[in-house]
C-alpha positions in Angstrom: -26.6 66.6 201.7 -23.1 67.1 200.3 -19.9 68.5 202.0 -16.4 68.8 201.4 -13.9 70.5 202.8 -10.0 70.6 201.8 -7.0 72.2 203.4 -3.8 72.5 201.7 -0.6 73.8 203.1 1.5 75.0 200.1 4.7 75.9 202.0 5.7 77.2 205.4 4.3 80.8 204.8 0.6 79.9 202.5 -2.2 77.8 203.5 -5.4 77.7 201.2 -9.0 76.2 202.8 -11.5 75.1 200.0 -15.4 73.9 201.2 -18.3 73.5 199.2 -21.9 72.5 200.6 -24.4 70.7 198.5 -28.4 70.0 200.0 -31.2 69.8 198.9 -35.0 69.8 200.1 -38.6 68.7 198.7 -42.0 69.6 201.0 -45.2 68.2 200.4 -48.1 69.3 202.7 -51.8 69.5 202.6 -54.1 72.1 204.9 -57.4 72.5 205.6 -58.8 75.5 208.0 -61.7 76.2 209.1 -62.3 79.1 210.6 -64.3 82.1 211.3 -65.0 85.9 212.6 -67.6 86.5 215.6 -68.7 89.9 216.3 -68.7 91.0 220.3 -71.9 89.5 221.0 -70.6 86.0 219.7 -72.6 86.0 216.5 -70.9 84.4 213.5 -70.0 87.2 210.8 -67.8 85.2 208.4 -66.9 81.6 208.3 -64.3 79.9 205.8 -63.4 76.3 205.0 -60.2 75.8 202.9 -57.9 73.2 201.3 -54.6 74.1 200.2 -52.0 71.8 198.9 -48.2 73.1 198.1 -45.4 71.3 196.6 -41.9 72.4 196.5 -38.1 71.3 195.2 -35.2 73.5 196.2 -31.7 73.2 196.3 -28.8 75.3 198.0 -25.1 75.0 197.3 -22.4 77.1 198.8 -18.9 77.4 198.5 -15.9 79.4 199.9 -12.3 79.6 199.2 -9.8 80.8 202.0 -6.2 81.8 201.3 -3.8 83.2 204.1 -0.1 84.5 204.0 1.8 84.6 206.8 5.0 87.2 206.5 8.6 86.7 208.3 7.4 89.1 211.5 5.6 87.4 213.8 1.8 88.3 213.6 1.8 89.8 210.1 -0.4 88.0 207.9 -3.0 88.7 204.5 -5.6 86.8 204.0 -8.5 86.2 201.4 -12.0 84.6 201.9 -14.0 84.4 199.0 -17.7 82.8 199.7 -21.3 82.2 197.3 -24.4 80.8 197.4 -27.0 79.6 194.9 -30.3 78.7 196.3 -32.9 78.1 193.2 -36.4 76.7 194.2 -39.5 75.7 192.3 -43.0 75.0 193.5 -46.9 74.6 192.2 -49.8 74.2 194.4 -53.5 74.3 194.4 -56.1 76.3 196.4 -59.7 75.7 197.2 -61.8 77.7 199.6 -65.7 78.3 200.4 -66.1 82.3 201.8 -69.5 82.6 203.7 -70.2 86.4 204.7 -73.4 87.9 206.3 -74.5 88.6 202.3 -73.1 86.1 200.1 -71.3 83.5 200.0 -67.9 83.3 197.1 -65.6 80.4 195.7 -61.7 80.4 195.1 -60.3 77.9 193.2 -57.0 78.8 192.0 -53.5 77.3 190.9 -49.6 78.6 191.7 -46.6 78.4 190.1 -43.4 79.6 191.9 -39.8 80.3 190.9 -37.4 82.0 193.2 -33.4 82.1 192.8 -31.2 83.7 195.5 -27.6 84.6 194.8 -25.0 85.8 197.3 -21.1 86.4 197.4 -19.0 88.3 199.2 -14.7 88.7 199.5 -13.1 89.3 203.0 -9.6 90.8 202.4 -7.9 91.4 206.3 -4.6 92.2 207.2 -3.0 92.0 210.5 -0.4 93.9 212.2 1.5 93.4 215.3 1.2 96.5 218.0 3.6 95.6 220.6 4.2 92.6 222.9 0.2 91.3 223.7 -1.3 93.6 220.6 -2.7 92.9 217.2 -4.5 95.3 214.5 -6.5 94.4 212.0 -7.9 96.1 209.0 -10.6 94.4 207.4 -13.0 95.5 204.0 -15.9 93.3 203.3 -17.6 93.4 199.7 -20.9 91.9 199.3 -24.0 91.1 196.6 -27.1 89.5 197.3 -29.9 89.3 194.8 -33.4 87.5 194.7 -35.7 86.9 192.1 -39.7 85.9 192.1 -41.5 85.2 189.9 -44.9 84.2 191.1 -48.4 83.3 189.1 -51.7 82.5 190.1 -54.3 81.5 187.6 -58.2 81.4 188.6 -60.6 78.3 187.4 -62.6 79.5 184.1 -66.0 78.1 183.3 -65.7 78.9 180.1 -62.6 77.2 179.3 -62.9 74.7 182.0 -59.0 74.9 183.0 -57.0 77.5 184.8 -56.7 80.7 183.0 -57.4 83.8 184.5 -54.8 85.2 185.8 -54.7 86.8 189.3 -53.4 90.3 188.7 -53.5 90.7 193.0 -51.6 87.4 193.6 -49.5 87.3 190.7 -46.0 89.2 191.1 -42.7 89.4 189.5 -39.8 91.1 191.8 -35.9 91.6 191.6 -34.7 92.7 194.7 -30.4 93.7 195.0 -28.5 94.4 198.1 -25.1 95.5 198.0 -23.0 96.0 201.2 -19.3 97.6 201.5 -17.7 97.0 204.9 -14.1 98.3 206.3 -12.9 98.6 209.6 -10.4 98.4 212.3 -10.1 95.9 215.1 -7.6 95.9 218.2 -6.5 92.9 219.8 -5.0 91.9 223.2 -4.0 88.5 224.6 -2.0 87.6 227.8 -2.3 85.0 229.7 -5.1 85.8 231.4 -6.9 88.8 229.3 -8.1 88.8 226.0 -9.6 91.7 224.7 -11.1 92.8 220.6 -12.3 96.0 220.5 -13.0 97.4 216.5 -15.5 99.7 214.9 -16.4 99.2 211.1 -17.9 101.7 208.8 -21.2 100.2 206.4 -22.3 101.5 203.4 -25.3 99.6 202.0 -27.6 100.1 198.5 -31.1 98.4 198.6 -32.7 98.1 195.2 -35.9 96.7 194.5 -37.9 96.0 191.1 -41.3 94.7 190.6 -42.1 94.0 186.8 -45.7 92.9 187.2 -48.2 93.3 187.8 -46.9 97.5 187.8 -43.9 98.5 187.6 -42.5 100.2 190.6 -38.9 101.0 191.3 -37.1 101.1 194.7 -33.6 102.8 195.7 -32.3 103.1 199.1 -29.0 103.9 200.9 -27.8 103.0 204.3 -24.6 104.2 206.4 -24.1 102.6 209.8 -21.2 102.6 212.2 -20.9 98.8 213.8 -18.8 98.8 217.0 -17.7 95.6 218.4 -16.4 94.5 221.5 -15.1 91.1 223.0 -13.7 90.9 226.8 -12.7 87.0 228.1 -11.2 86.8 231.4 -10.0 83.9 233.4 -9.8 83.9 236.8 -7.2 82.4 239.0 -9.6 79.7 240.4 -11.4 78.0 237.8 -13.9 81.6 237.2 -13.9 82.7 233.8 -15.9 85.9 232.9 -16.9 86.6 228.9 -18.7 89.7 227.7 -19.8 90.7 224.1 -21.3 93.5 222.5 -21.5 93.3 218.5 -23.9 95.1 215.9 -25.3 94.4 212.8 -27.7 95.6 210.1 -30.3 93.1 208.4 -32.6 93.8 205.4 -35.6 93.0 204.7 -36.4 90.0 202.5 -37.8 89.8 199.3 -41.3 88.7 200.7 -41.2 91.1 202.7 -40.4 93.9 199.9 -43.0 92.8 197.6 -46.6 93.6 197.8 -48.5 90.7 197.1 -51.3 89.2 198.7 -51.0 86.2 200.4 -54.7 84.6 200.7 -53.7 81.3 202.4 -56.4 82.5 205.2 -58.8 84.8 203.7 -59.6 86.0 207.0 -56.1 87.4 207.6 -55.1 88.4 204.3 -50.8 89.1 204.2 -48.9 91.6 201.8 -45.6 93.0 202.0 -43.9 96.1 202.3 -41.8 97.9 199.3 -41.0 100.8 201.9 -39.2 98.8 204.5 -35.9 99.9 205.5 -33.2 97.6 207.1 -32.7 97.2 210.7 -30.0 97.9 213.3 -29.1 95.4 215.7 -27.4 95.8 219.3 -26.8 92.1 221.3 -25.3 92.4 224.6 -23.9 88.7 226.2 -22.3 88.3 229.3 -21.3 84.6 230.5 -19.8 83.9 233.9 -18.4 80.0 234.5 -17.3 78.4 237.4 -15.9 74.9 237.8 -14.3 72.7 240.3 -12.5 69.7 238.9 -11.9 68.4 242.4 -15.4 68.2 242.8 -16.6 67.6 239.2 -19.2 70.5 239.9 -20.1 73.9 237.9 -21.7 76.8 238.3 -22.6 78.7 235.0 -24.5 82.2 234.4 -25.9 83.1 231.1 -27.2 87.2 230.2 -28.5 88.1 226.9 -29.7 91.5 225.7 -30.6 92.2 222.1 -32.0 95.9 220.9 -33.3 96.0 217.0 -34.3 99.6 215.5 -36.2 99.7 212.6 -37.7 95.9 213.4 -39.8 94.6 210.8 -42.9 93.3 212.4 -46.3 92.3 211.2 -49.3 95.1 211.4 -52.9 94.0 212.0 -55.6 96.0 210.4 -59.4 95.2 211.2 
């Protein structure tokens, strides 16, 4: 793991913020399951025994520049924020499993090779404004990209050639998958001594597209408009009481193994595929925190709420 960080004051009015984020990570695991279905009466219908052994090597570096500008009226500044990501990983692993159903009994013995990149950026341009004595606005827009590639291939053991050459058609899958968001929006701030209050709303426009190449082609193009409200309330009490609420939203989509619809056959009995028709989701969090202290005594009192609402949530279905 790698990190830097630098922070340079150019003059009075500019300061810049450079940071860059360097780690790496390599897995190497072995599983065996054995497992099986029972009907109502307890009577075995299908048993499996498996060994699966998985090797990956990925890496993920970040890095984010931050220039602000600070004009001659008080609380009038501009500032920049420039972030990406590269998060490139490679694996291989090897699959053996013995399938015994009421009728036969089958053998996998398969092989995988993996390559997944994920790219992200996104620029933060915000200006703020003062709006009287204890009040701030500020106007924010928020570009972003994100795009993920897979590129997945899983060969079958041939007899005749005695090596691994038959390609798996159902678990072998190529996908692109591109998410571009554009954010703006308008935030009010107060700030006495005892009050501090943000309240903003921001306006999202968002473009999901998704490609698979193999093994079909199929194409997917969706839109998204969402209105995110926000609102922050801290106040401190005259005798060591401090009261903090938060209400924020924010939209997630789904990820590319999630998009794509591949099989997963790690358990035969609970085969996994994705979902090309997902949608994002929409999420509400409500926080309240309530703190109490006495430094006379050394003693605290502290109360803790949480809340959180997702629509559109992207959950696993189960079919028998």
């Amino acid at each position: 793991r790698l990190n830097f960080r630098l922070e340079y004051t150019i003059d009075s009015m500019n300061a810049m913020v450079v940071t860059t984020k360097l780690t790496s990570q390599f897995t190497d695991y072995i599983k065996n399951l054995d497992g099986g279905n029972y009907s109502i009466v307890d009577q075995l219908q299908t048993s499996i025994l498996t060994t699966n052994t998985t090797k990956n090597l990925g890496y993920n570096f970040s890095s984010g520049i931050t220039y602000r500008h600070r004009f001659d009226k008080p609380r009038r500044t501009f500032s920049v924020d420039m972030n990406g990501s590269n998060n490139p990983r490679t694996g291989n692993g090897a699959y053996f499993s013995t399938n015994k159903f009421t009728s036969d009994t089958t053998l996998i013995d398969q092989t995988s090779n993996l390559k997944s990149t994920s790219y992200s950026g996104s620029t933060s341009f915000a200006w703020t404004e003062p709006m009287g004595k204890f009040g701030q606005l500020l106007f924010n827009y928020v570009p972003s990209i994100t795009l993920n590639l897979q590129d997945k291939e899983t060969d079958n053991f041939d007899f005749n050639t005695n090596d691994f050459t038959l390609i798996d058609t159902n678990l072998t899958n190529k996908y692109e998958n591109k998410y571009y968001t554009h954010k703006v929006g308008v935030n009010y701030r107060y700030k006495n001594a005892k009050l501090s209050i943000i309240v903003g709303n921001n306006f999202q426009y968002a473009i999901l597209n998704g490609n698979q190449q193999f093994p079909s082609t199929v194409q997917v193009k969706k839109t998204f408009q969402n209105i995110l409200p926000t609102t922050t309330l801290n106040y401190k009490f005259m005798d060591g009481k401090n009261l903090k609420m938060i209400y924020r939203t924010a939209t997630a989509a789904p990820s590319i193994t999630q998009l794509q619809k591949i099989v997963d056959n790690t358990n035969p009995l609970q085969l996994k595929t994705g979902n090309p028709d997902l949608s994002q989701n929409y999420e509400q969090t409500f926080i309240v925190h309530y703190g109490k202290t006495n430094a006379k005594k050394a003693t605290g009192f502290f109360a803790f709420f949480y809340l959180g609402i997702t629509n559109n949530y992207i959950a696993n279905s189960t079919t028998i």
